[in-house]
ROBA-57387 format. One line per 4 residues: number of its first residue (from 1); their letters; for each residue x, y, z of C-alpha. Coordinates in steps of 0.05 Angstrom, whole numbers, plus 32768, in hexadecimal, padded with zeros to 4 digits. Example, Ala and Ser with C-alpha at 12.3 -4.5 7.8 and 13.67 -1.06 7.14 Angstrom:
<atoms>
1	AS	80F6 7FA6 809C  8111 7FEB 808F
</atoms>
This chain:
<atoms>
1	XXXX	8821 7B6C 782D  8816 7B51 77E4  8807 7B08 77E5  883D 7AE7 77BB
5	XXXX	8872 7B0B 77F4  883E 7AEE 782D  8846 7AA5 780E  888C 7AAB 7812
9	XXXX	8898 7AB9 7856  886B 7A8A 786D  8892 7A53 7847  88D1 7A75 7866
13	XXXX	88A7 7A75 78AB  8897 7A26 78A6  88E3 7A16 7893  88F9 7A3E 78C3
17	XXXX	88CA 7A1C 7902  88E5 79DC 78EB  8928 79E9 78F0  8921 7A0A 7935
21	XXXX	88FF 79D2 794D  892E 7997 793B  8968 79C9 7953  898C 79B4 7994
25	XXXX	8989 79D9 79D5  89C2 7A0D 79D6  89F6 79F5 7A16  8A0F 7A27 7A34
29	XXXX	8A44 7A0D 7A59  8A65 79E1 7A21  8A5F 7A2B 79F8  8A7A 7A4B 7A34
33	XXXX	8ABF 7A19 7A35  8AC4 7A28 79E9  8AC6 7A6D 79E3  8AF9 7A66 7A2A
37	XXXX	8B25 7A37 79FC  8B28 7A5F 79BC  8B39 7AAC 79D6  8B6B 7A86 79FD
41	XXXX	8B8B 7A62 79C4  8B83 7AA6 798E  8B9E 7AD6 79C7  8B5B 7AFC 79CB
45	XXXX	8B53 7B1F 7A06  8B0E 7B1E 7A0F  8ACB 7B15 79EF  8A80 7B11 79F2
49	XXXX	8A52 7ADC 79D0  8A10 7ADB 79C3  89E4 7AAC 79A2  8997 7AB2 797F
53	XXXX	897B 7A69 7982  8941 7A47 79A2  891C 7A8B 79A3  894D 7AA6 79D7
57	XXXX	8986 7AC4 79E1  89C7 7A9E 7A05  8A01 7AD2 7A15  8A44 7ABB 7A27
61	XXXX	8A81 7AE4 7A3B  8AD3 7ACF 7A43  8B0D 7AF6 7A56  8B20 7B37 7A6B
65	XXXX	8B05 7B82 7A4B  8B51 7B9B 7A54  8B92 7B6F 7A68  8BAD 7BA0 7A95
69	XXXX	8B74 7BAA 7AC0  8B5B 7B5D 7AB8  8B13 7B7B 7AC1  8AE5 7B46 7AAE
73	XXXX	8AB9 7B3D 7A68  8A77 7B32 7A83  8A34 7B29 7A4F  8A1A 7B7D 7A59
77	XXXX	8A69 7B97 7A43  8A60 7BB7 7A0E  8A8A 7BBC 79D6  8A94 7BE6 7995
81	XXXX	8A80 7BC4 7953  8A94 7BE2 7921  8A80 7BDD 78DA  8A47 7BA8 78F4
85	XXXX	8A25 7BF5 78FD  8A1C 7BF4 78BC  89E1 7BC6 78BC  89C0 7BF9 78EF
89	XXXX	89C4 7C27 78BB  89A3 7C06 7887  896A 7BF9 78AB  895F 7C41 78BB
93	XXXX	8966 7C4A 7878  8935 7C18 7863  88FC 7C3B 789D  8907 7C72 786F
97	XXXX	88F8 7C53 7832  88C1 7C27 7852  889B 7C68 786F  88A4 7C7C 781A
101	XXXX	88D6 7CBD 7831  8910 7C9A 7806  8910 7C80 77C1  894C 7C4E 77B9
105	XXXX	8954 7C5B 7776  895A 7CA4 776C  8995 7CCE 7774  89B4 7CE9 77B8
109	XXXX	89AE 7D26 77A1  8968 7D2A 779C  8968 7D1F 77EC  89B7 7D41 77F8
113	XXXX	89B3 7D7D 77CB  89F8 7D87 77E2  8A19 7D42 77D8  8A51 7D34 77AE
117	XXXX	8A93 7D12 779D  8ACD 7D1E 7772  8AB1 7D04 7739  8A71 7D37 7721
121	XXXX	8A4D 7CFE 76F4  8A48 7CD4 7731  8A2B 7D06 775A  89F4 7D0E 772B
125	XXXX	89E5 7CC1 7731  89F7 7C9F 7763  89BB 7C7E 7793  89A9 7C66 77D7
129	XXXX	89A2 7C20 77C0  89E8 7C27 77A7  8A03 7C46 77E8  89E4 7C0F 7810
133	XXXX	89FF 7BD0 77DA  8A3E 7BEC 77DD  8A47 7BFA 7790  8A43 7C44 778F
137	XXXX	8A91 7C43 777F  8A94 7C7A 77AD  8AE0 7C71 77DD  8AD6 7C4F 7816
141	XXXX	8B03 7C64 7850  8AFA 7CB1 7851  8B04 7CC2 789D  8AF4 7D05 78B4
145	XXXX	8AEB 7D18 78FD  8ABE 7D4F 78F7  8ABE 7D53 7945  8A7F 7D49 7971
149	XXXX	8A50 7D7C 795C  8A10 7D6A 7941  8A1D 7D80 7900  8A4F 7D47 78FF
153	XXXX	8A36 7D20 78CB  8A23 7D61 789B  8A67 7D77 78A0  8A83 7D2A 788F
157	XXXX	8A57 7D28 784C  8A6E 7D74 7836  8AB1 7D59 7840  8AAD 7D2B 7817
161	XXXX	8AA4 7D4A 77D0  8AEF 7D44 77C9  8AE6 7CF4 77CD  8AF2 7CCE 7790
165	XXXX	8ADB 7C85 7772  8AF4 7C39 777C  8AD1 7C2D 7735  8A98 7C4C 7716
169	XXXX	8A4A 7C48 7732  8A2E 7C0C 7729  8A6C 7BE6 770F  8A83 7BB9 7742
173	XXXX	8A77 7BB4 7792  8AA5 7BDB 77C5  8AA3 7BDA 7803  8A9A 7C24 7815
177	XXXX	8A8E 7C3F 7862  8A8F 7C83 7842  8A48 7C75 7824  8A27 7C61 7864
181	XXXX	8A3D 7CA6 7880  8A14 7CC7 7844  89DE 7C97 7857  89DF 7CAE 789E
185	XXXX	89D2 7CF7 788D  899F 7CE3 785E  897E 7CBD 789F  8990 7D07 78CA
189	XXXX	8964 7D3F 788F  8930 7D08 7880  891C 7CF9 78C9  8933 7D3F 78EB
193	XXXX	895E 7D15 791C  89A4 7D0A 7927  89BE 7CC9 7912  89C7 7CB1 7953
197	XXXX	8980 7CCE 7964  8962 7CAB 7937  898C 7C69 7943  8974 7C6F 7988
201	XXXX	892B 7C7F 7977  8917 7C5A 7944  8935 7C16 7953  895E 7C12 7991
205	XXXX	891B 7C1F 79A9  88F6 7BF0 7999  8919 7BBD 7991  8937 7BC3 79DD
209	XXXX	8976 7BC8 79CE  8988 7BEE 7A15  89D2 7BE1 7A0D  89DA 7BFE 79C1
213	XXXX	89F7 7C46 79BD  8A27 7C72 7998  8A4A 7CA6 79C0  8A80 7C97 79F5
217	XXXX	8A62 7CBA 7A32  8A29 7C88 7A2A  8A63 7C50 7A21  8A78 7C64 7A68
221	XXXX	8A3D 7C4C 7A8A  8A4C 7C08 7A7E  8A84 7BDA 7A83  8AB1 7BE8 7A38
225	XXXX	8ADF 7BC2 7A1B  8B23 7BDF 7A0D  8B42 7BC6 79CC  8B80 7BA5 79C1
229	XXXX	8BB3 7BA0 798C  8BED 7B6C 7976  8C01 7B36 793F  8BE9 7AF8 7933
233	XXXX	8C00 7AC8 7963  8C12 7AFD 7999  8BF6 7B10 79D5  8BCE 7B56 79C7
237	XXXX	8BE0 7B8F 79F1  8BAB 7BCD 79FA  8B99 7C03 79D0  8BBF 7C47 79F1
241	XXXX	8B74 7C65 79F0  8B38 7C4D 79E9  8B2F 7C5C 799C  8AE2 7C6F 7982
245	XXXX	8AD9 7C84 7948  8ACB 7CC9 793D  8A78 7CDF 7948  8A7B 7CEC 78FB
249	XXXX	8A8B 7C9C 78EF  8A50 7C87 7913  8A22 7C6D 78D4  8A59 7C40 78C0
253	XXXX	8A7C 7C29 78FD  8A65 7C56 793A  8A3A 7C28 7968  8A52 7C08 79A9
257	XXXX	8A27 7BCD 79C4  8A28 7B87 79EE  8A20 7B46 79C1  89DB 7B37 79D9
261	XXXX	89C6 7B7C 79BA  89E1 7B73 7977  89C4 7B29 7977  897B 7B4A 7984
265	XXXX	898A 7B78 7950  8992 7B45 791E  8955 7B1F 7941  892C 7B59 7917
269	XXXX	8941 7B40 78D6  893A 7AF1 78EB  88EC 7B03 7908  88E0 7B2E 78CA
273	XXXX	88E0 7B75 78E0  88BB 7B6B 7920  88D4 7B82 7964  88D0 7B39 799F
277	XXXX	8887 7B63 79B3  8871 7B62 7970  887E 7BAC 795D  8880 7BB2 7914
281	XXXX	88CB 7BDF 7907  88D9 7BCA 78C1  88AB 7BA9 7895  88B2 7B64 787C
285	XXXX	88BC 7B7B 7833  88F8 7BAB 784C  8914 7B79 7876  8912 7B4B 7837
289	XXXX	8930 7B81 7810  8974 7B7F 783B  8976 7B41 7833  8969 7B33 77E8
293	XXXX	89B5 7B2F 77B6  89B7 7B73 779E  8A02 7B67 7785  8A35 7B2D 7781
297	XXXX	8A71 7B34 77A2  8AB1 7B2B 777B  8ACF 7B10 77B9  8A9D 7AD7 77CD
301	XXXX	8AB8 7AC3 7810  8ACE 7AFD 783F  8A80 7B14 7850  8A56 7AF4 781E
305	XXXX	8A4F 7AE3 77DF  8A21 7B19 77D0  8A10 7B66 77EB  89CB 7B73 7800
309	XXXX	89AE 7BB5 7816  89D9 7BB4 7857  89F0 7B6F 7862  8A23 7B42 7844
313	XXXX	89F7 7AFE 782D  8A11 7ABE 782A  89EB 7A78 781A  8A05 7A3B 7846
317	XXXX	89EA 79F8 782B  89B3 7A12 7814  899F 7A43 7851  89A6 7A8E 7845
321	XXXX	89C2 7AC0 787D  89E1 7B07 7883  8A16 7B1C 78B0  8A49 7B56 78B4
325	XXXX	8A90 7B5C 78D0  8AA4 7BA1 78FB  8AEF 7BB7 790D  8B03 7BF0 7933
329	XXXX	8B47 7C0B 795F  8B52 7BBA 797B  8B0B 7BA9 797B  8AEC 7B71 7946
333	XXXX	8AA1 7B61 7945  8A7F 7B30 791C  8A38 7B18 790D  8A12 7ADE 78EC
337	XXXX	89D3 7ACC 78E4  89A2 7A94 78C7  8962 7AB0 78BC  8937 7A71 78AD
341	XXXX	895E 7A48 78ED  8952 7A82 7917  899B 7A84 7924  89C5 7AC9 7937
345	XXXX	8A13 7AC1 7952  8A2D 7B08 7963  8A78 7B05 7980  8A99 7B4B 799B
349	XXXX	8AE2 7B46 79AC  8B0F 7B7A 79C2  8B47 7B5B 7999  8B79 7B2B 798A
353	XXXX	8B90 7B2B 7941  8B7E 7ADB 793C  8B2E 7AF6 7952  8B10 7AE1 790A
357	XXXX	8B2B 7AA0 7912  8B05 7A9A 7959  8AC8 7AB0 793E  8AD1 7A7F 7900
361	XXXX	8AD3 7A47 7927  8AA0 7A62 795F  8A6F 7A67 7920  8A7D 7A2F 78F4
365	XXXX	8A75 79FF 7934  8A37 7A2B 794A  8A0C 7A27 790E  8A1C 79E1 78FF
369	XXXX	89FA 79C6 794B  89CA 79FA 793A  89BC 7A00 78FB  89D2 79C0 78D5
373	XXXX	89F7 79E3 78A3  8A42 79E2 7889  8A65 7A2F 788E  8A94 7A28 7854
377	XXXX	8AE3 7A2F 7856  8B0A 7A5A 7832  8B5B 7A41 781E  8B87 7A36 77F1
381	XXXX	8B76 79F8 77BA  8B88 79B0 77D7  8BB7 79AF 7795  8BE1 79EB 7780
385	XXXX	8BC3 7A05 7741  8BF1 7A27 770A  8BE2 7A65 7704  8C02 7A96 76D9
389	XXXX	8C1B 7AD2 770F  8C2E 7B0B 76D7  8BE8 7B2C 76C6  8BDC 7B3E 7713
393	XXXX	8C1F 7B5D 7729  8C1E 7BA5 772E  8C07 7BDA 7751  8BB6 7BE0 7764
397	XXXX	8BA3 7C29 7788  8B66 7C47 779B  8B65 7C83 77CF  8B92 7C7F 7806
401	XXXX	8BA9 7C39 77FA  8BD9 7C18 77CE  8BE5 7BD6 77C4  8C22 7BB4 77A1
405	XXXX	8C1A 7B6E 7788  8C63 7B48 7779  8C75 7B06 775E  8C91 7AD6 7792
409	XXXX	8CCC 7A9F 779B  8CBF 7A61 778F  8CA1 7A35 77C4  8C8B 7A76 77E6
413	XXXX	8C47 7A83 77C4  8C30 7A9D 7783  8C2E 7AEC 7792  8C3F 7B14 77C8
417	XXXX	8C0D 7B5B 77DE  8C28 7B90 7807  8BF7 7BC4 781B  8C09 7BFF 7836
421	XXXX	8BE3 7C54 783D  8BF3 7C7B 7808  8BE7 7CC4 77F5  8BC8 7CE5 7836
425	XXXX	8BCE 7CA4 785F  8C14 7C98 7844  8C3E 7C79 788A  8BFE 7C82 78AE
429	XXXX	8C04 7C36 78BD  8C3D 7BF6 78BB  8C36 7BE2 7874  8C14 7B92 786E
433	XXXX	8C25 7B60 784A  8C06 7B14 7833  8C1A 7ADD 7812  8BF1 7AC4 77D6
437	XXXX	8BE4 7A7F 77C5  8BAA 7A67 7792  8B63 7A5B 7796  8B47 7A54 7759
441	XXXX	8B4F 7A71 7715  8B14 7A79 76DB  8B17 7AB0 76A2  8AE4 7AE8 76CD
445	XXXX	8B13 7ADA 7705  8B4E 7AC1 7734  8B46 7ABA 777A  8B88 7AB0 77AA
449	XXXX	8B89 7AA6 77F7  8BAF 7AD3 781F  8BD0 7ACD 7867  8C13 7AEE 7888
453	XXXX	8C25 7AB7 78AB  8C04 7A71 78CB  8BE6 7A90 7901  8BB9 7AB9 78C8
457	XXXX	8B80 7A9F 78B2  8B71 7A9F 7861  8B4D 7AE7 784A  8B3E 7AE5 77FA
461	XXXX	8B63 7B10 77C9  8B3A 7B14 777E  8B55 7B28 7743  8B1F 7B39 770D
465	XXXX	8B08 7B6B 76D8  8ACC 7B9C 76D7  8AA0 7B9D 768B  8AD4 7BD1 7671
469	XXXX	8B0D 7BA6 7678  8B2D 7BC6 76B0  8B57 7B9F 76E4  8B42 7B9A 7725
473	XXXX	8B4D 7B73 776E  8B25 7B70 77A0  8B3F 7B70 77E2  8B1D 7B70 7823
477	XXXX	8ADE 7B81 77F9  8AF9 7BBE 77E7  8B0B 7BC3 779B  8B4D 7BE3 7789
481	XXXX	8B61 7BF4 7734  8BA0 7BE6 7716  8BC3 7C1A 7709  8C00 7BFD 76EB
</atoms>
């Protein structure tokens, strides 16, 4: 390890004791009555908690796993997470490039002779790094169940070459799920494993994570949660099936796991790429890779401020931490953690649409016992500000999606979005829409806060331009063009 990179972490190391120590113990019971309080008062059926601090691990489970059978959530039900996979991902990824099979910076290509996208300059270029920062411009919902085979992910990438660009390489960050599929079969030719092989191998492993997996027959072993779907303010009523995503989604949103799993997951990146025996998995300079700004996120609120290789960073007073949000069929899983106060919250929830709020407050509360530090809110400005609503009505579109952006009545906001499928998704869903009120307005960009009704909580919408001048929003990190 060079020695400038050793001096750092043992600063990091010697901040990070002191917090620990001057944390207070972690009370299970009052924890236990909270989370009780909140999935009652959000409608979420049921959940499971678990908390990194003190050098442990405290689970904590409320409700039911489906309102019709009332089983009970209990800390080993496992639950699917979604987009939180994503992290997994990355780290196999970053094995790669730690063992020197995978250069970052060169193309795909050069690893995927077959890859490509719509656009044939892309191909050429686009990178690893960029697939894992999110700013390869490449779409980002392409869903293709190539069935179970496993040839599943093979198939997914070849499929693909018909998939066009949010913006070009490099440009801007966009959230894209189809990228972590291409970085999933680049984990499958460079290691000879299947994805979920080499999930299971090369960190479920070690790291014990015994109740971590990826394909529904292993699901069924355990106690599952079913989701559950319904609007804000409304008691949720269950999925008709219990929705996984196809095998071919598993790089981006695949995995299945209880809460005390994906807390020990994030333990790795806390303890610095050792496993709780001291097996090395990922070395210190690749777990301080993840977490280094690669890009800054237009929207600065929703799951960071910045992208790193994997996980969404965010600074709170001072202390840095990564986290990443998951969603699937009526299941919502979110994590947080605090490297330097040792801190990991990992909530799983089989639905309720008021769930973000739960884990909001769950975290904010959390990390301030724990951690001492303030999460910040996101809202509309104490004052209204005047902004000017012409230059951001219109129409923004990017594959599959549409959204329409109108002026609103008086008294009822500043702009109005309605987003709704288009092209092959067209009536694939009930078109949504949200209210707009201001945030703040400079001459890069305008940022509004967005809710359907009071039962929402605020989600940023930013309106901005890329170097070339073209418009732009940015909308549940994905970013969308203007097209008139």
């Amino acid at each position: 390890m060079p020695k400038h990179f050793d001096q750092a972490a043992g600063k990091v190391r010697n901040r990070t004791q002191g917090r620990r120590n001057s944390a207070p113990a972690f009370d299970s019971a009052r924890w236990q009555a909270r989370l009780d309080e909140l999935l009652a008062a959000h409608h979420v059926p049921g959940a499971a908690l678990a908390v990194l601090a003190d050098g442990g691990i405290h689970e904590l489970a409320s409700g039911v796993l489906h309102t019709r059978t009332r089983v009970e959530v209990t800390t080993d039900s496992v639950f699917q997470i979604g987009s939180v996979s994503k992290g997994y991902t990355a780290a196999l990824v970053m094995l790669l490039a730690d063992a020197g099979k995978l250069d970052l910076d060169a193309p795909v290509v050069g690893v995927l002779p077959d890859f490509a996208v719509a656009d044939a300059e892309a191909t050429k270029t686009i990178t690893p790094r960029q697939l894992l920062n999110h700013t390869s411009g490449i779409e980002g919902d392409f869903v293709s169940d190539t069935g179970r085979g496993d040839d599943c992910l093979a198939r997914y990438v070849d499929g693909a070459r018909n998939v066009g660009l949010t913006n070009p390489p490099g440009a801007t960050m966009s959230y894209s799920s189809t990228a972590y599929n291409i970085l999933g079969r680049i984990v499958e030719v460079l290691t000879g494993r299947t994805w979920d092989e080499a999930l299971r191998e090369l960190l479920c492993a070690p790291l014990g994570l015994e109740h971590t997996m990826t394909l529904p027959e292993e699901v069924l072993r355990f106690r599952a949660a079913m989701g559950h779907m319904g609007e804000p303010g409304e008691a949720p009523v269950p999925t008709p099936l219990w929705n996984m995503l196809p095998r071919s989604a598993g790089p981006y949103g695949g995995i299945c796991a209880t809460a005390a799993d994906v807390a020990r997951f994030a333990r790795l990146f806390i303890d610095g790429g050792t496993a709780p025996d001291g097996t090395r998995v990922l070395s210190a300079e690749a777990v301080e890779a993840m977490l280094k700004r690669e890009v800054e996120m237009p929207d600065q609120w929703f799951l960071g401020a910045h992208w790193g290789l994997g996980w969404g960073l965010f600074e709170w007073d001072g202390m840095r931490g990564f986290g990443h949000d998951g969603s699937t069929f009526g299941q919502l899983a979110y994590l947080r953690a605090l490297p330097e106060a040792g801190i990991a919250v990992a909530l799983l929830t089989n639905g309720g649409a008021a769930a973000p709020k739960v884990f909001e407050t769950l975290c904010r509360e959390l990390t301030a016992e724990l951690a001492g530090v303030s999460m910040p809110e996101f809202g509309p400005a104490e004052e209204q500000l005047d902004v000017d609503p012409a230059p951001f009505v219109g129409s923004y579109r990017r594959e599959g999606f549409l959204m329409t952006v109108t002026d609103r009545p008086a008294g009822e906001g500043v702009l109005r979005v309605k987003y709704e499928g288009a092209d092959g998704l067209k009536g694939t869903f009930e078109p949504l829409s949200w209210n707009l009120v201001p945030v703040s307005d400079t001459p890069s960009k305008t940022v509004f806060a967005a809710r359907r009704n009071e039962h929402d909580g605020w989600i940023p919408v930013v309106f901005y331009a890329l170097a070339d001048g073209s418009r732009y929003v940015h909308f549940g990190v994905r970013a969308t063009a203007k097209s008139r």
